[in-house]
KOLMIPA-712219 format. One record per residue: z negated, x, y negated of N, C-alpha, C in turn; residue in three letters. Coordinates in steps of 0.001 Angstrom, whole numbers, plus 500000, padded with zeros to 6 digits. Each point is the difference from the previous one (the first is absolute). Layout:
BEGIN
ZXYZXYZXYALA;...
This chain:
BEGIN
360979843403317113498714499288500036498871500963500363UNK;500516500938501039499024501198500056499381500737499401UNK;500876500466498829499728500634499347498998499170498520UNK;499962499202500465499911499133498511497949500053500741UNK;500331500052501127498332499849500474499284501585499848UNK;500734500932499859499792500982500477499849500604498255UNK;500163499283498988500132501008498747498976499661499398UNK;499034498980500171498845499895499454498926501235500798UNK;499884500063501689499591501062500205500098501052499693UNK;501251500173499839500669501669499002499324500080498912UNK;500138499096499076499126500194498730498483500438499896UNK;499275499529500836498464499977500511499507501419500304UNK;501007500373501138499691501073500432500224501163498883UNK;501137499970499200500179500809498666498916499766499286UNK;499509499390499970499134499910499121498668500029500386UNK;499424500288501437499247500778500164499821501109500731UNK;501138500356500010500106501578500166500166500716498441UNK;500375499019498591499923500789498963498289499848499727UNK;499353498993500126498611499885499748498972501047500641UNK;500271500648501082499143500982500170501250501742499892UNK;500628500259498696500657500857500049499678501533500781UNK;499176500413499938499430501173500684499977499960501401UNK;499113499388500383499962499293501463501731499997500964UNK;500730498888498689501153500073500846500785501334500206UNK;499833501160499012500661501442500132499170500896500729UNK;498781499476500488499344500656500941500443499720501233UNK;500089498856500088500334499235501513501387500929500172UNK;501023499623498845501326500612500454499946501451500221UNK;499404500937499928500209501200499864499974500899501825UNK;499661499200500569500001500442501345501618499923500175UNK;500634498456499882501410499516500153500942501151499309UNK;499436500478498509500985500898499413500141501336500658UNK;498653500554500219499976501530500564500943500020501108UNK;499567498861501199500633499983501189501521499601500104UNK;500649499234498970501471500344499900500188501272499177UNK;499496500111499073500934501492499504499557501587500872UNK;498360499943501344500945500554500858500796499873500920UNK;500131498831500334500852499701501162501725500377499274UNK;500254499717498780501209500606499308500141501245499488UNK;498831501074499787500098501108499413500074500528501722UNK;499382499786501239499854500567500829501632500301500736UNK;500874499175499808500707498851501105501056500909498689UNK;500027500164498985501393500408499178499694501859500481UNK;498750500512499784500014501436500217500487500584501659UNK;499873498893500594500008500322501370501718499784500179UNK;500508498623499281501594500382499893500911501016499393UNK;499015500416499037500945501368499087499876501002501106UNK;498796500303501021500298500858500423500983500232501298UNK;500065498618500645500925499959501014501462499841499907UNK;500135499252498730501102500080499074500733501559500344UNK;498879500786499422500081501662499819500879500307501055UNK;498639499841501339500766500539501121500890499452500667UNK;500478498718499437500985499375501015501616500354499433UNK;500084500446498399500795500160499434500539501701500383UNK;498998500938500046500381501141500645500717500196501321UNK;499046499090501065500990499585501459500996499601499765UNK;500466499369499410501363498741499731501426501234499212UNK;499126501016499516500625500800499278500315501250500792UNK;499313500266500935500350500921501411501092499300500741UNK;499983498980500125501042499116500640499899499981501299UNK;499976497929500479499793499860501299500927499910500939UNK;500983500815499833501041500492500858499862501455500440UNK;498973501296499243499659501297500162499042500307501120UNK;500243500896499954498821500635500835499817501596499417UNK;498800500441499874499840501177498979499288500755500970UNK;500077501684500187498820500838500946499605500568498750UNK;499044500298500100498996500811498817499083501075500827UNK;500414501550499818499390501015500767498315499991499513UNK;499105500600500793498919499938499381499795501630500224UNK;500149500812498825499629501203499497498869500759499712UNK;499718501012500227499090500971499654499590501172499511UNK;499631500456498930500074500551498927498623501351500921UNK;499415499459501410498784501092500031500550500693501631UNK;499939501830499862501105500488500879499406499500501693UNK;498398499778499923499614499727501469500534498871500544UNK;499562498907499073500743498926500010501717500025500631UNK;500550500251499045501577500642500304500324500461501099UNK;499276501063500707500296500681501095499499499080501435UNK;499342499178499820498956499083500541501390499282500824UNK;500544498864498427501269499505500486501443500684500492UNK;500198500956499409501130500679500431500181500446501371UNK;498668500167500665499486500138501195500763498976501160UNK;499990498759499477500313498992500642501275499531499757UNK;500341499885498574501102499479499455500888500388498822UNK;501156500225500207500801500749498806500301499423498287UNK;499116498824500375500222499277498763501452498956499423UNK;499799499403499270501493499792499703501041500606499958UNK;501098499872500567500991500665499811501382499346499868UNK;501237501310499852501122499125500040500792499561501385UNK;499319500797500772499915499579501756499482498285500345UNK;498706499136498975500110498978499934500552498990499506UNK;500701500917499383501261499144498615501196499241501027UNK;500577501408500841500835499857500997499822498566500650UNK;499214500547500895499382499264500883499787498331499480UNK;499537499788499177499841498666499546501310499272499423UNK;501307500794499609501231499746499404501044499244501398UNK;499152501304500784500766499365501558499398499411501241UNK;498851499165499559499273499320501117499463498948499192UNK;499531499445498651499277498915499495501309498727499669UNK;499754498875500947500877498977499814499988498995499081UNK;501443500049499298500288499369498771499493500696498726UNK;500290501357499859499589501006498841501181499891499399UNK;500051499662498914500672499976498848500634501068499538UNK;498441500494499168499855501284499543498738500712500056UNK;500408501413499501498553500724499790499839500724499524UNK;499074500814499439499673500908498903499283500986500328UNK;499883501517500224498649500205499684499781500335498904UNK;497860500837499457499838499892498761499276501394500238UNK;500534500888498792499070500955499840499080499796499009UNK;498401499960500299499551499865498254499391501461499656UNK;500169500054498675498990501076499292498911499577498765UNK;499528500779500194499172499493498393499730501375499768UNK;500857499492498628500397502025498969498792500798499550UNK;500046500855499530498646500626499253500795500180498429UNK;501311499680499795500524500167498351501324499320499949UNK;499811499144499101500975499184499622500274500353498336UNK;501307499740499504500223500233498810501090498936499630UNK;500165499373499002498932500002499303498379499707500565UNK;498948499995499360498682500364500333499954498456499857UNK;499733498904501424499880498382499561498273499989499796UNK;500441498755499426498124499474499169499494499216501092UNK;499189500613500628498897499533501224500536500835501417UNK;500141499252500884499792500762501181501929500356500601UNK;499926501199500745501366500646499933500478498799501140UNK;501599499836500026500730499432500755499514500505501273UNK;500651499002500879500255500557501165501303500263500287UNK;500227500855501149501566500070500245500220499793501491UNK;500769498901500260500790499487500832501514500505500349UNK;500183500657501116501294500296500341500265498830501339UNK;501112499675499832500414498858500424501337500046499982UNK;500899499169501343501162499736499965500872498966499087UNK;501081500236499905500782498677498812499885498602500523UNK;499527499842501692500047498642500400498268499359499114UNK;499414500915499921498524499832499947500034498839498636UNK;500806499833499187500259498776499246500001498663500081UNK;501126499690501005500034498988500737498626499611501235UNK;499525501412500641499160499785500909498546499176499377UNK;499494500727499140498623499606498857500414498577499037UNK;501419499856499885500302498896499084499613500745498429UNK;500737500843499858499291500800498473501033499749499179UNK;499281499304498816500880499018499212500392501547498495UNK;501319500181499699500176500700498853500198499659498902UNK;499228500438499184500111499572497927501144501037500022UNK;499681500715499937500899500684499117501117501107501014UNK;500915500269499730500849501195500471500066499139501391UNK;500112501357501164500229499573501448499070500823501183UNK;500155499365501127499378501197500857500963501213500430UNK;499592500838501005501129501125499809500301499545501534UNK;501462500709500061500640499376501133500091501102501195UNK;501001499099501294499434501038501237500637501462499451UNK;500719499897499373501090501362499557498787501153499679UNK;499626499269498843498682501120499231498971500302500975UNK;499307498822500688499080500478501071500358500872501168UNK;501189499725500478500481501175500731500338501293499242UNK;499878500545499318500190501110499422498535500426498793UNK;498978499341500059498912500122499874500231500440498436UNK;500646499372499686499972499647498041498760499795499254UNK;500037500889498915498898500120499399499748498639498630UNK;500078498723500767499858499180499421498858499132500155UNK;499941499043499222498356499144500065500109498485499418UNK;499550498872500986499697499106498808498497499727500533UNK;499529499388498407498384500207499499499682498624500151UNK;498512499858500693499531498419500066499485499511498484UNK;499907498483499854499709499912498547498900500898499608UNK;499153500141500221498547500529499539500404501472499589UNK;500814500604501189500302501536499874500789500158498930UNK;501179499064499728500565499794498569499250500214499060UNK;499187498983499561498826499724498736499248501305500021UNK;499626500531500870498668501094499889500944501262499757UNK;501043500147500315500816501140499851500907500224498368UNK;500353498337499727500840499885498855499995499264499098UNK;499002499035500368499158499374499045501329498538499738UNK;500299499624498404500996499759499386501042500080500520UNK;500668501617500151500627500453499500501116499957501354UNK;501417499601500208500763500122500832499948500460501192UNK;499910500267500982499726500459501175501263500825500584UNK;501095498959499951501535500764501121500335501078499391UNK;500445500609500584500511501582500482499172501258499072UNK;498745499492500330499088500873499088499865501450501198UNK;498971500758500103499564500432501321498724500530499498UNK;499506499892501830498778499916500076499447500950500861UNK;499189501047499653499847500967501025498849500126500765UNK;499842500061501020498894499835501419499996501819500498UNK;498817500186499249499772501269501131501073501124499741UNK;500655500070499187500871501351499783501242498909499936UNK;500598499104500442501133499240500650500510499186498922UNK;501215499855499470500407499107498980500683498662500979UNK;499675498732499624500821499413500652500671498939498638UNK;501001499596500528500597498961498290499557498609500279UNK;499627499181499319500017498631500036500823498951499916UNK;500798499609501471500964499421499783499717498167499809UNK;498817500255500413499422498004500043498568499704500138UNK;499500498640499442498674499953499483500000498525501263UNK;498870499968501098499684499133500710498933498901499094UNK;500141498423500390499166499358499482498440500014500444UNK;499578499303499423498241499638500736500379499532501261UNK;498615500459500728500074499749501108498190499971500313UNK;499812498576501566498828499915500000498732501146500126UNK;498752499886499976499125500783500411498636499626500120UNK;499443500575500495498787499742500618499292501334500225UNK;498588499449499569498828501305500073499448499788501110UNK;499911501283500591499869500346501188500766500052501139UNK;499757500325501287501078499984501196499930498769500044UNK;501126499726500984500772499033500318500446500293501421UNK;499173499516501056500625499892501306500616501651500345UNK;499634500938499657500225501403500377500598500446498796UNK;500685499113498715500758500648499246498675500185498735UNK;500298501266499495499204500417499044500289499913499027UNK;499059499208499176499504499803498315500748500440498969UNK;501180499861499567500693500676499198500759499526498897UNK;499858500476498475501059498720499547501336500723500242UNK;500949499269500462501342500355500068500894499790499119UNK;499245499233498871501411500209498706499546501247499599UNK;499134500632500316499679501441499455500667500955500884UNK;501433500047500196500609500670500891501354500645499619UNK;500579501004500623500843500880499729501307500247501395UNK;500842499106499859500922500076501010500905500658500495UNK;500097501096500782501196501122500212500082499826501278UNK;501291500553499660500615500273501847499355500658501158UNK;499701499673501370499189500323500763500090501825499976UNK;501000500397499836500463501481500053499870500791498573UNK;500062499149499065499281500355498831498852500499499690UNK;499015498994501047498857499981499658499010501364501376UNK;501190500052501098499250500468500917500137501771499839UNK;501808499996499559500426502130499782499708500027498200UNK;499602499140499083499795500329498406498542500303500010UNK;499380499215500727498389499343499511499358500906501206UNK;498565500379499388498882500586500982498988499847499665UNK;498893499427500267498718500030499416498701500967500923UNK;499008499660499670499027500988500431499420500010501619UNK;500517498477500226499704499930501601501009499827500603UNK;500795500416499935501409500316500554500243500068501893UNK;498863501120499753499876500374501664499714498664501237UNK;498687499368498763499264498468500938501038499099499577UNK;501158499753499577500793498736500304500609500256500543UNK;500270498282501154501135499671501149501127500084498919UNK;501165500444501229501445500288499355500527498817498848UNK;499550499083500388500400498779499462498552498823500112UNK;499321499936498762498630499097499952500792498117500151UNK;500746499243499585500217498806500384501226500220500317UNK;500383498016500451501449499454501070499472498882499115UNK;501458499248499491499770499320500114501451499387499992UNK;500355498627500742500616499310501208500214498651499350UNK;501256499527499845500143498779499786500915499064501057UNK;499873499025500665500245499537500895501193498612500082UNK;500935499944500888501157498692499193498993498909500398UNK;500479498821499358499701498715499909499205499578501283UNK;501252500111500771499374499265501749499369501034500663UNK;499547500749499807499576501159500438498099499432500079UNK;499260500233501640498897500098500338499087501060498945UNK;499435499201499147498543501051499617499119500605500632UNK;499907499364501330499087500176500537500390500999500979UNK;501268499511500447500322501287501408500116501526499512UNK;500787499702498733500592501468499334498481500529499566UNK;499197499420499326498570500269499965499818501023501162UNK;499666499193501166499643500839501198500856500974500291UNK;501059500146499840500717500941500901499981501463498566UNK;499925499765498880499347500759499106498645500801500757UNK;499166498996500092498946500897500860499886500479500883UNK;500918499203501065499998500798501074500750501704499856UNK;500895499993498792500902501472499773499113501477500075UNK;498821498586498519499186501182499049498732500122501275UNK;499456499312500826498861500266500980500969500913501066UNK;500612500301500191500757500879501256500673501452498995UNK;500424499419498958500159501768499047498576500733499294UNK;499025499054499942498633500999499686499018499603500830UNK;500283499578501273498960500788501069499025498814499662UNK;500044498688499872498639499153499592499305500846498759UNK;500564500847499518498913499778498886500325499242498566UNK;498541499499499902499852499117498593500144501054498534UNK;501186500001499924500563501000498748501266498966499023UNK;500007498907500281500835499051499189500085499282500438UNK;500077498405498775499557499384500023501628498775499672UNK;499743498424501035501706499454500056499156499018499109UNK;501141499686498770499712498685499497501048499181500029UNK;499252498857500563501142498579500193499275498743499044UNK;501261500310498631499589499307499130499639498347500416UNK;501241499834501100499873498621500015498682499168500348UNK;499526500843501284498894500361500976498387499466498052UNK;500260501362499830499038499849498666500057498486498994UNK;501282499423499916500308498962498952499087498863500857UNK;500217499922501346499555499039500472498349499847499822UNK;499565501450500897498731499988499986499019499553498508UNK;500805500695498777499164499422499384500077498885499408UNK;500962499048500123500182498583499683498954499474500666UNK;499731500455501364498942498893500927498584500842499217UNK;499485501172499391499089500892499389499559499019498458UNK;501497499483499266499877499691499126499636498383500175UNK;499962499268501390499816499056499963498590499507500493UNK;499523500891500528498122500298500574499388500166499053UNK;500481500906498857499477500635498711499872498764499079UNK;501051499215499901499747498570498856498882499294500735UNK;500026500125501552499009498997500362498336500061499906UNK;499898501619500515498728500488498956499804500163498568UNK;500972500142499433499204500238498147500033498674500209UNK;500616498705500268499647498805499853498620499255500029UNK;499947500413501532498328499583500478499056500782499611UNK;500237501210499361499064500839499385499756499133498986UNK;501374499859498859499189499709498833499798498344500106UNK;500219499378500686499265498769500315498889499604499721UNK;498875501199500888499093499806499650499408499707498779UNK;500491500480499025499676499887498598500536498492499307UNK;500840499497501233500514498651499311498655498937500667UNK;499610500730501508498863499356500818498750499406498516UNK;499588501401499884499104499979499367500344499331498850UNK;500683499964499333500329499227498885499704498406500254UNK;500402499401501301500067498739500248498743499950500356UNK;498797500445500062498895500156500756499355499223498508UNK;500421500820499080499520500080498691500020498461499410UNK;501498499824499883500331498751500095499300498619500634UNK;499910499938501231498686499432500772498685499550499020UNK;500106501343500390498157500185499121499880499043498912UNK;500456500565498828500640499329499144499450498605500137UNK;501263499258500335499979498442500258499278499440500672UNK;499236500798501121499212499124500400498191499989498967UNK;500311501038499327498835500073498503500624499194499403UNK;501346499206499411499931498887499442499768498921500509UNK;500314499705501210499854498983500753498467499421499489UNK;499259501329500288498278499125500105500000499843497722UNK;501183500802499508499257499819498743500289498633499329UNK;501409499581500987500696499037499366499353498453501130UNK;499315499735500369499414499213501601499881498500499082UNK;499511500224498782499538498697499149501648499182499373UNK;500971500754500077500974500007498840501050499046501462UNK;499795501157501458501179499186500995499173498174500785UNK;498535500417499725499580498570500482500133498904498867UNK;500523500177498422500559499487499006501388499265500279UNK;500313500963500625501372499800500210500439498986500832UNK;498991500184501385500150499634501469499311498702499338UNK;498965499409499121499865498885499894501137499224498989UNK;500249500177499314501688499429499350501139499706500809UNK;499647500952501113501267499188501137501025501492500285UNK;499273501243499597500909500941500238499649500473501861UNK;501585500280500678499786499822501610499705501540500272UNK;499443500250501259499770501506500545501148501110499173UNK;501525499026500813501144500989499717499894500382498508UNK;499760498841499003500221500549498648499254501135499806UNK;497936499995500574499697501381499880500500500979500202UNK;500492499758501436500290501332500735501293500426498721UNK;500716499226499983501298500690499281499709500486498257UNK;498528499242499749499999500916499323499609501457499819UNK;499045500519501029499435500889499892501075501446500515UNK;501022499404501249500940500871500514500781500711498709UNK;500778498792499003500550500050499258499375501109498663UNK;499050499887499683499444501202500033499725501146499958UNK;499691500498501665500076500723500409501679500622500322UNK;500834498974499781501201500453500517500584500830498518UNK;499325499447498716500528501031498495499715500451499728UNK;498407500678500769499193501365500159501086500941500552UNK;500465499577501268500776500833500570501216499919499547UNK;500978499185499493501123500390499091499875500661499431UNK;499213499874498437499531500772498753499622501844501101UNK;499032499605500454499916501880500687501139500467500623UNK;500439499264501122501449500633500400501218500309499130UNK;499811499152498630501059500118498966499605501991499425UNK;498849499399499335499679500961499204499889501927501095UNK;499456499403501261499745501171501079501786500405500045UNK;501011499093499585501418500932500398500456500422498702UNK;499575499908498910500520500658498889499001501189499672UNK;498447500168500990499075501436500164500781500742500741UNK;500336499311501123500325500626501058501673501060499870UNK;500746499186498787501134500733499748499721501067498584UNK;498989499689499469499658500980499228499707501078500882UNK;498762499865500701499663501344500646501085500661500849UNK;500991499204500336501263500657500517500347501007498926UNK;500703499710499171500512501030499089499023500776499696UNK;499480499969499762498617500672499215499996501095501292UNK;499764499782501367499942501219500690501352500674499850UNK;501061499455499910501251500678500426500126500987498713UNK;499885499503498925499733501018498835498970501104499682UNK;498804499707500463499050501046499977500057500875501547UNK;499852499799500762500037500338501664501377500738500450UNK;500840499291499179501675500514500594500764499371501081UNK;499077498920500332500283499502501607501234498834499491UNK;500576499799501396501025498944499388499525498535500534UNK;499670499268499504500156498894500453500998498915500209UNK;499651498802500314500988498990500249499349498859499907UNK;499723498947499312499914498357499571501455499406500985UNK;499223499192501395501397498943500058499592499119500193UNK;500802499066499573499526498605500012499705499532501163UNK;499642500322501117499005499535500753498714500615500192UNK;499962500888499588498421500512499441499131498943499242UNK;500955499904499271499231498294498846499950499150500406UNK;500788499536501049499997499026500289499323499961501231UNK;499697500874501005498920500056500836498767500176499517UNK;499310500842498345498698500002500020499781498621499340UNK;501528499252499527499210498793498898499619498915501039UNK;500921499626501447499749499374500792498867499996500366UNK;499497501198500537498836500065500672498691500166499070UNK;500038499780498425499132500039499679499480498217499311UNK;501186499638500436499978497894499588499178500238501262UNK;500957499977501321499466499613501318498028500205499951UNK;499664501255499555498810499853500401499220499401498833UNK;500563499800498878499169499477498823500238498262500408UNK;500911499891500644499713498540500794499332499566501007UNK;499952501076500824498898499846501236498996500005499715UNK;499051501003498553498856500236499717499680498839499239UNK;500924499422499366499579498453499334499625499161500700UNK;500247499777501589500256498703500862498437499440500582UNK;499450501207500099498300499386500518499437499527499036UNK;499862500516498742499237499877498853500747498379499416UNK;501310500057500059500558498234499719499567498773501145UNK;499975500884501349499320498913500605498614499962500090UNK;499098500945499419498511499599500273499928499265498344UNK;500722500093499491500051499380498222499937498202500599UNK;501338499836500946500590498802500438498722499070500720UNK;499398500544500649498989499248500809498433499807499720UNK;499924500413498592498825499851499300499599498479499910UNK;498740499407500189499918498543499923499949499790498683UNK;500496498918499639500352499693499003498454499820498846UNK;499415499376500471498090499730499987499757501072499505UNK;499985500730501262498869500904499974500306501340498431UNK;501863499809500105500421500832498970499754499879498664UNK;499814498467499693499849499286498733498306500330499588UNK;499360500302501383498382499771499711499668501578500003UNK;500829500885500191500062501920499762499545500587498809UNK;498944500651500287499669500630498365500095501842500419UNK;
C-alpha cells in the first residue's frame, strides 16, 4: 500500500528533474566529484598500504632482522670504529646463545657487483650471501631448481640461485638452471630460480629500498672469500642477521635481549638498525586505519559542498515552484505529501551522483594505476562508504528546503507571482 502512495511521487519528481535537464547535472556534479574522490582517494591509499603491509607479512611476523648501517666516507668510518666494531660474527655467537626461543638464524653478506655476465638489461643484481636456513627463515618460495644446502654453504660452493627479476634481466626467455653467472671475476652455477617476492620504494623501518627479486643468492662464504668490491675496507664483517623465532616464543623479549647484545657489543652506538616485523605489521594497521579516516573526511568535503549545492538548488525551486505546491495544498495534498515530495528528489540527485561519482571514481582508479604506476585497490567498502555518505547528505540537504516547501500557506501560495 506504501508503495502504491509513494509511485505517483516517484513519477513527479522524474519528471521534474528531467524538465530542467541541465540544472539537474549541475546540481549533481558536486555529489559525483565528491564520491569519485572519496573512491579514487580511499583505493590509492589502499594500493599503497596493501604495498607495505604485504612486504612486512613477507619478512615474517615470527623474525626479527638487524640491518648494519654502513659507511662508504673514511671520517665517518673511523668516527664509528672508534666506538664500535660493527657487526660481527662475535654477534652472531652471542645472539645463537642468549636470544629466547631462536629457531634459527642467518647472517647476510651483501654486495653490489661492478660486472656481471651475462651483461643483464637494466640495473646489475645484487648479491646476497646467506646461509641454507635463510629459505625457510624469509619464507622464499622456489620456481625452479632448489636452494643450496648446509653441505655447499659450508664449503663455500660456487653456486647461486637468482631472484625472479635477476633471472629475466640476465636470461631473458631463455632457461636459467645450471647456466653460470659471473660476479666480479667469480663464476657461480645456477642451481635455482626464487619466486616474486614483495617490495616497496623506499626504506622501511631501517630496512633499505631495494627490489629483492633483483637478487643473487650464494653462500655466506661464497660471497665473503670469492667476492670483493670497492669498499671493502668500510664494511662490518657481516652487514645483516636475520632470526626466525619458534611459535611460542616472546617477540618482544627476544626483541630486547637482541638489543640488549648489540647495545653492549658496539658501545651504544647507533650503527644498526633491529626490525621487528611484527612490531611494524601492527603499527601500520592502526597507520592504515587513521589514514582511511582522513582521506575520508578530507574528501568529504567535496561531498559537503556538493550537498550545499543541492540545498541551494531546491530551495530556488521551492520559490519557483510556490504557485504549483499551494495547487496542490488546495486539492487536499497534506504537508507530508510535500515534504516527501521534494526529499524524494533530492534523494535521486544523490543516487544518480553517487551512482555515476562510483563508476568516475573507479575510472580514475585505473587510469592512475596505468599512467602513474601506482597500485591501487577498489574494495567494496570504499563504495559503499562514499555511496552511503553521499545519499546521507543529499538527504539531509533536501530536508529544510521540503520543510520550508511543507509550510507554505496555502493562500498566500496560490496568490504568488
Amino acid at each position: 500500500m506504501t508503495s502504491v502512495l509513494w509511485l505517483p511521487d516517484l513519477g513527479r519528481s522524474v519528471d521534474n528533474l528531467l524538465l530542467h535537464k541541465l540544472r539537474t547535472l549541475l546540481t549533481m556534479l558536486g555529489m559525483i566529484f565528491g564520491v569519485a574522490a572519496v573512491v579514487a582517494m580511499l583505493s590509492i591509499g589502499a594500493g599503497a598500504q596493501q604495498q607495505v603491509m604485504a612486504f612486512i607479512e613477507d619478512l615474517g611476523v615470527r623474525n626479527l632482522i638487524v640491518e648494519a648501517h654502513e659507511t662508504t666516507e673514511f671520517q665517518a668510518y673511523q668516527k664509528v670504529r672508534q666506538q664500535s666494531p660493527g657487526l660481527t660474527f662475535h654477534d652472531i655467537r652471542a645472539m645463537q646463545g642468549t636470544v629466547p626461543g631462536l629457531d634459527m638464524l642467518s647472517p647476510r653478506k651483501r654486495f653490489t657487483p661492478s660486472q656481471v655476465i651475462p651483461k643483464p638489461q637494466g640495473e646489475l643484481p645484487v648479491v646476497y650471501g646467506v646461509e641454507s636456513n635463510y629459505r625457510q627463515i624469509a619464507g622464499l618460495k622456489i620456481s625452479a631448481g632448489r636452494f643450496f644446502t648446509p653441505e655447499e654453504a659450508a664449503r663455500a660452493a660456487a653456486v647461486c640461485v637468482l631472484g625472479e627479476a635477476a633471472r629475466v634481466r640476465l636470461f631473458g626467455l631463455a632457461e636459467a638452471l645450471d647456466r653460470f653467472v659471473k660476479v666480479n671475476g667469480q663464476w657461480y652455477q645456477v642451481i635455482g630460480v626464487a619466486g616474486p617476492q614483495a617490495v616497496v620504494q623506499g626504506d622501511v623501518a631501517g630496512l633499505p629500498g631495494q627490489d629483492r627479486n633483483n637478487a643473487l643468492y650464494v653462500p655466506t662464504g661464497a660471497a665473503m672469500f670469492r667476492l670483493e668490491d670497492n669498499y671493502s675496507q668500510f664494511r662490518d664483517e657481516i652487514d645483516g642477521v636475520y632470526m626466525r623465532l619458534k611459535a611460542d616464543a616472546d617477540v618482544i623479549a627476544a626483541a630486547a635481549t637482541v638489543r640488549g647484545i648489540l647495545s653492549a657489543s658496539h658501545r651504544g652506538a647507533d650503527d644498526y638498525a633491529l626490525v621487528v616485523p611484527a612490531e611494524l605489521l601492527a603499527e601500520q594497521q592502526r597507520t592504515k586505519r587513521i589514514f582511511d579516516i582522513v582521506m575520508v573526511a578530507l574528501a568529504s568535503i567535496s561531498l559537503l559542498v556538493g550537498g550545499i549545492g543541492i540545498m541551494n538548488i531546491m530551495l530556488a525551486s521551492v520559490l519557483e515552484r510556490t504557485h504549483e505546491i499551494g495547487l496542490r495544498r488546495a486539492i487536499g495534498a497534506r504537508r507530508t505529501d510535500i515534504m516527501r515530495q521534494f526529499v524524494m528528489e533530492t534523494t535521486l540527485i544523490a543516487v544518480a551522483g553517487g551512482t555515476l561519482g562510483l563508476l568516475l571514481g573507479a575510472s580514475m582508479s585505473r587510469l592512475i594505476a596505468s599512467f602513474a604506476g601506482w597500485s591501487t585497490i577498489i574494495s567494496g567498502g570504499s563504495l559503499v562508504l562514499a555511496f552511503s555518505v553521499s545519499v546521507l547528505i543529499g538527504l539531509v540537504s533536501g530536508v529544510y528546503p521540503a520543510m520550508k516547501a511543507a509550510r507554505l500557506d496555502p493562500v498566500q501560495a496560490l496568490h504568488y507571482e
